[in-house]
Backbone as CSV, one residue per row, in Angstrom:
resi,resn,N_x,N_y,N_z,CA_x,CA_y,CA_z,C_x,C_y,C_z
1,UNK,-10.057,8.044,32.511,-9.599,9.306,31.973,-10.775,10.282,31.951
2,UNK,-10.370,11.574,32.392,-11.858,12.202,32.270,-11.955,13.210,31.012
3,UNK,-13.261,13.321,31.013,-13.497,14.351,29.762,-12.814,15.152,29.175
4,UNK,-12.013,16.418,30.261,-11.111,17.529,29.824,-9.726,16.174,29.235
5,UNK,-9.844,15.401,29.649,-8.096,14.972,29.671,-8.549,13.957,27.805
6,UNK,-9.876,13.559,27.906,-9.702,12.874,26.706,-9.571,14.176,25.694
7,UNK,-10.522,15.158,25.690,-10.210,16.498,25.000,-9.111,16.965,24.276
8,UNK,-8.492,17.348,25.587,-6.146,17.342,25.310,-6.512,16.665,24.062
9,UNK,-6.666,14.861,25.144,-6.033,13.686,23.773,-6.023,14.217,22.397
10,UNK,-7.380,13.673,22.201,-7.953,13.802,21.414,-7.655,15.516,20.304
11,UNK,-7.658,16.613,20.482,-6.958,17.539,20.037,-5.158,17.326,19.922
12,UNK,-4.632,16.922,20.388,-3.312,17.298,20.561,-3.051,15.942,19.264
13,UNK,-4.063,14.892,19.356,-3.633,14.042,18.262,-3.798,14.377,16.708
14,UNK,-5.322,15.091,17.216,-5.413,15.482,15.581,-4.457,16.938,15.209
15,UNK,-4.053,17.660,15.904,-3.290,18.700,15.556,-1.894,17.712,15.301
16,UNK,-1.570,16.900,15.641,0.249,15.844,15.442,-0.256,15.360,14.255
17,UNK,-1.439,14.497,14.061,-1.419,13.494,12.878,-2.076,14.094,11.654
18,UNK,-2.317,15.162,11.821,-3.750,15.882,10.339,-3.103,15.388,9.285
19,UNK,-1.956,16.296,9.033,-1.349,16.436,8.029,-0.519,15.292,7.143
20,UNK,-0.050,14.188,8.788,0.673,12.881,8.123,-0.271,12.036,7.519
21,UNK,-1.773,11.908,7.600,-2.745,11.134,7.222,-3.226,11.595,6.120
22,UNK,-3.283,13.272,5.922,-3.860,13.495,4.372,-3.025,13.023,3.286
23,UNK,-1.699,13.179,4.109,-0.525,12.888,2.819,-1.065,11.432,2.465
24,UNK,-0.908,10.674,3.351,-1.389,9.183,2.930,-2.746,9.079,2.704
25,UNK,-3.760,9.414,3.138,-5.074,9.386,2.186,-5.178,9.916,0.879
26,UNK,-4.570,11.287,0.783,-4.273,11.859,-0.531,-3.423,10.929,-1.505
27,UNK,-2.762,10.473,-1.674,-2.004,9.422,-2.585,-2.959,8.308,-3.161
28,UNK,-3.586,7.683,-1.856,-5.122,7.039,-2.022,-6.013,7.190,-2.702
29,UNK,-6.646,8.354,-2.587,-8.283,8.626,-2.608,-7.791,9.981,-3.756
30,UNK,-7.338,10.728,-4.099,-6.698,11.732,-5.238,-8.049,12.857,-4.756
31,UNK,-8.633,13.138,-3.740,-9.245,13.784,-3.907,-9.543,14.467,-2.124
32,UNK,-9.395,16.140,-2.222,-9.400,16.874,-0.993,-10.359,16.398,-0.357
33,UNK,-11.271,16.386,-0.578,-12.707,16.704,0.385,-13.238,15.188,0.477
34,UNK,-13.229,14.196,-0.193,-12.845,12.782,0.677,-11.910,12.440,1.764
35,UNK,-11.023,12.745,1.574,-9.679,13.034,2.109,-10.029,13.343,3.559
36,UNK,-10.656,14.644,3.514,-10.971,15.539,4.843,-12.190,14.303,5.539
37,UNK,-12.915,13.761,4.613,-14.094,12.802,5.146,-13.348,11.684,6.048
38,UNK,-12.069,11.193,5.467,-11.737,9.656,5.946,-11.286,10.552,7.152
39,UNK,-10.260,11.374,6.889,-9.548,11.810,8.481,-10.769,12.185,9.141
40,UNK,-12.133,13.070,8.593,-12.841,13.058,10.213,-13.285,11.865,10.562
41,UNK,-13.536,10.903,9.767,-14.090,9.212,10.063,-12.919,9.175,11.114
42,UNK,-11.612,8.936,10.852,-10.505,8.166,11.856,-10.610,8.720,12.859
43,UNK,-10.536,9.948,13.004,-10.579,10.662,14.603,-11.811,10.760,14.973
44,UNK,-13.063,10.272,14.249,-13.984,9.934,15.193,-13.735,8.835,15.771
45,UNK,-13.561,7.821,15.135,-13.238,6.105,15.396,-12.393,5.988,16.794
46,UNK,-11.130,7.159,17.045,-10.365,7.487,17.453,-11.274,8.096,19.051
47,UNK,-11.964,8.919,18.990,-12.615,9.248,19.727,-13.634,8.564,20.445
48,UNK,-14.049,7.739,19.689,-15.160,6.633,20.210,-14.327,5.337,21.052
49,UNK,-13.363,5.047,20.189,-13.047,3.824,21.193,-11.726,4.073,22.064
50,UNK,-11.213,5.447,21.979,-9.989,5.697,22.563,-9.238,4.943,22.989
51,UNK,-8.393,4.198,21.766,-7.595,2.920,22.339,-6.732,3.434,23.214
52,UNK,-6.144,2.368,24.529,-4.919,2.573,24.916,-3.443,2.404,24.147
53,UNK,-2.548,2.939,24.195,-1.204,2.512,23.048,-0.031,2.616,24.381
54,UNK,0.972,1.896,23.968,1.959,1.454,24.289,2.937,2.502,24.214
55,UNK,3.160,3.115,22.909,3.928,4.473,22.799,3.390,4.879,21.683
56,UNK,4.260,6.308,21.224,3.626,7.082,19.952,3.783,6.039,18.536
57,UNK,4.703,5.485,18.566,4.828,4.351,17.543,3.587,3.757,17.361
58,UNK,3.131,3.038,17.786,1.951,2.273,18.106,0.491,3.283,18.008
59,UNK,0.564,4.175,18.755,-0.549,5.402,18.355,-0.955,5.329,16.736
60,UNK,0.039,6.128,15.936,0.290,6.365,14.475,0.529,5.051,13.760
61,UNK,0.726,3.827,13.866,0.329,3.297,13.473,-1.124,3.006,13.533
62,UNK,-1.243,3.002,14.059,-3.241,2.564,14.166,-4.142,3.474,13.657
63,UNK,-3.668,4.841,13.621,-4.521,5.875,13.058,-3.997,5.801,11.476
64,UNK,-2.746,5.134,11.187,-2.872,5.119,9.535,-3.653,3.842,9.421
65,UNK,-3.295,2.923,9.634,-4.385,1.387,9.506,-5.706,1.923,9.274
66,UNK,-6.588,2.787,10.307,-7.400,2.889,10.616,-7.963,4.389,9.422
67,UNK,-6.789,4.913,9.048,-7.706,6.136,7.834,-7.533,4.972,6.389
68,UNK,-6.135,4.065,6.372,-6.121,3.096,4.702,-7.274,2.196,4.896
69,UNK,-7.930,1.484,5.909,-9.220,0.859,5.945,-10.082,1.924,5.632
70,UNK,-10.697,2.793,6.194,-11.529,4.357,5.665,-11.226,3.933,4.106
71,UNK,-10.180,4.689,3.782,-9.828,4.914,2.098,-10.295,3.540,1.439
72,UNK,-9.806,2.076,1.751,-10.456,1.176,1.213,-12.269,1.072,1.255
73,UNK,-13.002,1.249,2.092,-14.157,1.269,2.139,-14.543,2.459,1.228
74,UNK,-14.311,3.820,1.704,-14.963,4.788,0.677,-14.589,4.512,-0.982
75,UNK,-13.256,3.834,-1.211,-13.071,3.683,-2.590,-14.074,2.327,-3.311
76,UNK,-14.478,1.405,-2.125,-15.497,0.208,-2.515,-16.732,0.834,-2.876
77,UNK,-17.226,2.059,-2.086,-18.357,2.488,-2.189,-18.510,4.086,-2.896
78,UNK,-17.752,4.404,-3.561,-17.436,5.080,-4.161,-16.827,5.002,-5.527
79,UNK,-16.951,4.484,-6.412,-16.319,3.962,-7.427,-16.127,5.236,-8.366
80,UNK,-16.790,5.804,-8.296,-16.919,6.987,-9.200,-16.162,8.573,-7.978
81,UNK,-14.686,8.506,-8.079,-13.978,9.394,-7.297,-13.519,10.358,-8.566
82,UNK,-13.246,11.867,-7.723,-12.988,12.838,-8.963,-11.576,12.821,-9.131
83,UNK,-10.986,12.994,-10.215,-9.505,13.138,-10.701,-9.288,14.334,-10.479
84,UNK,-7.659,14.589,-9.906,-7.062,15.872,-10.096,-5.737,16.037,-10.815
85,UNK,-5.524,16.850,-11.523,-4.192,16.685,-12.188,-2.956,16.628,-11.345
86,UNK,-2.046,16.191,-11.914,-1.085,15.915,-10.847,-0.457,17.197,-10.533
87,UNK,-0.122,18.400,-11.158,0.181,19.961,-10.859,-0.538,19.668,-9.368
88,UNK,-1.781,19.510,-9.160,-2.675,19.696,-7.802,-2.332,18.925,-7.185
89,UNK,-1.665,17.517,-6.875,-1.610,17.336,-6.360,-0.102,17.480,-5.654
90,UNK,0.884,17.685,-6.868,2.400,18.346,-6.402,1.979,19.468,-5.278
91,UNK,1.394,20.483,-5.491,1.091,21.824,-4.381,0.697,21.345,-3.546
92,UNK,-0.246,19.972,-3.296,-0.358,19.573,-1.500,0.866,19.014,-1.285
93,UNK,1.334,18.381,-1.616,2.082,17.058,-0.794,3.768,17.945,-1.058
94,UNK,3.792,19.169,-1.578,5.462,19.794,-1.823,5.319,20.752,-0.416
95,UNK,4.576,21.236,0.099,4.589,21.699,1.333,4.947,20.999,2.628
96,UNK,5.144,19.589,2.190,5.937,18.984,3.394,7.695,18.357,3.369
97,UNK,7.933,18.759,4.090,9.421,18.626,4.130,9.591,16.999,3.486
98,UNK,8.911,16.042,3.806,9.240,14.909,3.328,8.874,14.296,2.016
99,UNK,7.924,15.403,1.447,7.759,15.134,-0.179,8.518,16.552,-0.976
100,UNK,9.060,16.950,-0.462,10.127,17.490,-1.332,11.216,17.035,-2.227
101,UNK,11.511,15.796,-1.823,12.999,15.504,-2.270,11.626,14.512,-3.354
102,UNK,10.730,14.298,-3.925,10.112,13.469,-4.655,9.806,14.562,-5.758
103,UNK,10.143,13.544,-6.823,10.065,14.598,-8.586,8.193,13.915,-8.996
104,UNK,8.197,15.000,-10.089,6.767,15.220,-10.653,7.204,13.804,-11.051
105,UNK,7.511,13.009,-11.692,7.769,11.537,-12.740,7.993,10.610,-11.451
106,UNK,8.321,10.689,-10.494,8.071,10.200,-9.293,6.848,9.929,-8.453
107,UNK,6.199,11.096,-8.601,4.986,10.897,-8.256,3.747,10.400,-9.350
108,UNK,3.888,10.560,-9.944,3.248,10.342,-11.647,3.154,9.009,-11.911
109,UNK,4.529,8.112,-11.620,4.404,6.836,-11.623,3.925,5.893,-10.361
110,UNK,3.704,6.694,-8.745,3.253,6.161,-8.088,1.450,6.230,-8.148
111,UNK,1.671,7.547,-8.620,0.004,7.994,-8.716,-0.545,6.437,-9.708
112,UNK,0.006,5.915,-11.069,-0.309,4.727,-11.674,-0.679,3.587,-11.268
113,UNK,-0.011,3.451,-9.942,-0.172,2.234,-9.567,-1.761,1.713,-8.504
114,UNK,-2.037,0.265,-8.406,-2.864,0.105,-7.964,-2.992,0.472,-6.405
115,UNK,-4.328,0.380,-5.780,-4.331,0.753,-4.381,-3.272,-0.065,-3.551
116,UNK,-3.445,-1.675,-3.544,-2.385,-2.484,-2.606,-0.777,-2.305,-2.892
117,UNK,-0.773,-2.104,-4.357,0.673,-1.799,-4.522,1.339,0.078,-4.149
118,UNK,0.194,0.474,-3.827,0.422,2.090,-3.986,0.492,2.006,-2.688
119,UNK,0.311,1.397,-1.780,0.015,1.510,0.013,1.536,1.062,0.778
120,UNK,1.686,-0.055,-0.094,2.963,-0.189,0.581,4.112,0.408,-0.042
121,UNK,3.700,0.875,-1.255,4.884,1.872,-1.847,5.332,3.080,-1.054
122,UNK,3.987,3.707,-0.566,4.225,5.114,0.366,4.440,4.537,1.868
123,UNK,4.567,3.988,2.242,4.420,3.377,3.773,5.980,3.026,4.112
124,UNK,6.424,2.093,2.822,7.543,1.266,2.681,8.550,2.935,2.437
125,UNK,8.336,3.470,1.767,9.749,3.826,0.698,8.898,5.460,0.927
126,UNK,8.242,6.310,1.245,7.953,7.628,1.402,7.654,7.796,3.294
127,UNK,7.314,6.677,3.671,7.084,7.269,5.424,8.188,6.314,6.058
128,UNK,9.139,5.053,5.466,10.009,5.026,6.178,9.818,3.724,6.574
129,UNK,8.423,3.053,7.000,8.317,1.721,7.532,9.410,0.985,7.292
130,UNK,9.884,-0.526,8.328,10.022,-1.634,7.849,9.140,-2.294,7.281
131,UNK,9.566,-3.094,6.611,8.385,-4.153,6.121,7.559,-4.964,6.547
132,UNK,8.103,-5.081,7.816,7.410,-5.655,9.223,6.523,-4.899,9.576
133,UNK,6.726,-3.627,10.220,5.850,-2.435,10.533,4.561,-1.909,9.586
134,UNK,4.805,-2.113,7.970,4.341,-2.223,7.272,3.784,-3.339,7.113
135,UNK,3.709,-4.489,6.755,2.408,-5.257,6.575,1.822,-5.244,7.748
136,UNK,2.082,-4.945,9.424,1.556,-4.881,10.280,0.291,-3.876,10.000
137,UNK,0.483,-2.818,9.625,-0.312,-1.403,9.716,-1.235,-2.142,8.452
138,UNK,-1.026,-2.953,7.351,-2.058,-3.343,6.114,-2.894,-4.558,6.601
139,UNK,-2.147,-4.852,7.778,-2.945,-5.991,8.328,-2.349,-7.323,7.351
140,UNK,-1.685,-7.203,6.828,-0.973,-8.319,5.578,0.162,-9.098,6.625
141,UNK,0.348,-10.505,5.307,1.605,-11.307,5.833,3.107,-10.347,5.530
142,UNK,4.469,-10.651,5.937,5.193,-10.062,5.952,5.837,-10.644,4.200
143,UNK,5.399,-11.774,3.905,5.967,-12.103,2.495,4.683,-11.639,1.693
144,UNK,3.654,-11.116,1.615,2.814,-10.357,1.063,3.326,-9.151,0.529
145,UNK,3.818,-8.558,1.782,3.937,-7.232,1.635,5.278,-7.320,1.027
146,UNK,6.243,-7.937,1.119,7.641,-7.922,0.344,7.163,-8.689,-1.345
147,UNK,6.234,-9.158,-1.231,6.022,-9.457,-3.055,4.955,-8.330,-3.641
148,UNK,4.352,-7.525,-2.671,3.944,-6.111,-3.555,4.578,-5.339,-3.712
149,UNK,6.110,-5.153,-2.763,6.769,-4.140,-3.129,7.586,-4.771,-4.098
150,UNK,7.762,-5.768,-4.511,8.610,-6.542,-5.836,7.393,-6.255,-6.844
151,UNK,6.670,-6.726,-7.254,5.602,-5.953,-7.796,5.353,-4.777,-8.169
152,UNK,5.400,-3.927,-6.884,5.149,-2.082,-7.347,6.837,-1.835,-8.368
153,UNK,7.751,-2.315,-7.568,9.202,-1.943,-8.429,9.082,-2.782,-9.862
154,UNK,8.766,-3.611,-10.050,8.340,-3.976,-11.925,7.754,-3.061,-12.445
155,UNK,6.679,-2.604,-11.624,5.657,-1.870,-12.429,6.200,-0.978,-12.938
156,UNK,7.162,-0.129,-11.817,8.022,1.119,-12.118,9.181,1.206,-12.828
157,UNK,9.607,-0.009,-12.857,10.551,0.006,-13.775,9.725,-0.181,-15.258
158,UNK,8.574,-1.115,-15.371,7.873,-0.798,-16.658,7.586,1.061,-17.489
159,UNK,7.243,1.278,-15.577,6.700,2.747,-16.581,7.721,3.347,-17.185
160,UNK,9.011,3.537,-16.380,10.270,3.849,-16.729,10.496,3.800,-17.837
């Protein structure tokens, strides 16, 4: 592939995926300007090893795998991340057509939950995955990922 053509790639991906990755780093990491750090980490990562993919399915999966590994590392090495109230974080994530139909007490109780249970909560039940597709992208077993989402739903029914 030559230079101009990885270019395209490489632009045309980060202009498709910006926005689907902050949503999911943002839920993560609660904070903009980390946020902006993991997505330029992924599309460098992205740029450096320019995987081949099979189809767009397969693309976007790997670039979320590849920003929730980011978010896990910066949150290991970062322990001390800044809080934002949830008002701030309703105004990012209500500008997309697919967090609209989600209430402030909706998000409030996902915002509670832990990182592994919060990953497959938004993956599973806000972007749509199967559960298959999903523990695929966490790198998890498929009965893993179906006993965190039994898990995240206790929790929520606790907060409830």
């Amino acid at each position: 592939m030559s230079n101009k053509t990885r270019n395209e790639d490489l632009e045309k991906t980060i202009l498709e995926y910006s926005d689907f990755l902050f949503r999911i780093c943002f839920l993560i990491l609660k904070n903009e300007q980390d946020v902006g750090d993991v997505i330029q980490e992924t599309f460098i990562q992205y740029m450096r090893k320019h995987p081949e993919f099979t189809s767009e399915v397969h693309k976007k999966a790997w670039l979320i795998k590849v920003a929730q590994n980011k978010c896990k590392d910066f949150l290991r090495f970062h322990k001390k991340h800044s809080f934002l109230p949830l008002d701030e974080v309703e105004e990012l994530l209500v500008d997309s057509k697919e967090a609209t139909s989600y209430h402030k007490a909706q998000l409030e109780e996902i915002w509670e939950l832990d990182y592994k249970l919060r990953s497959v909560v938004i993956l599973y039940y806000i972007e749509g995955y199967s559960i298959k597709e999903t523990a695929q992208i966490l790198n998890i077993s498929e009965s893993a990922c179906k006993k965190r989402l039994e898990r995240a739903r206790k929790k929520l029914k606790e907060i409830l």
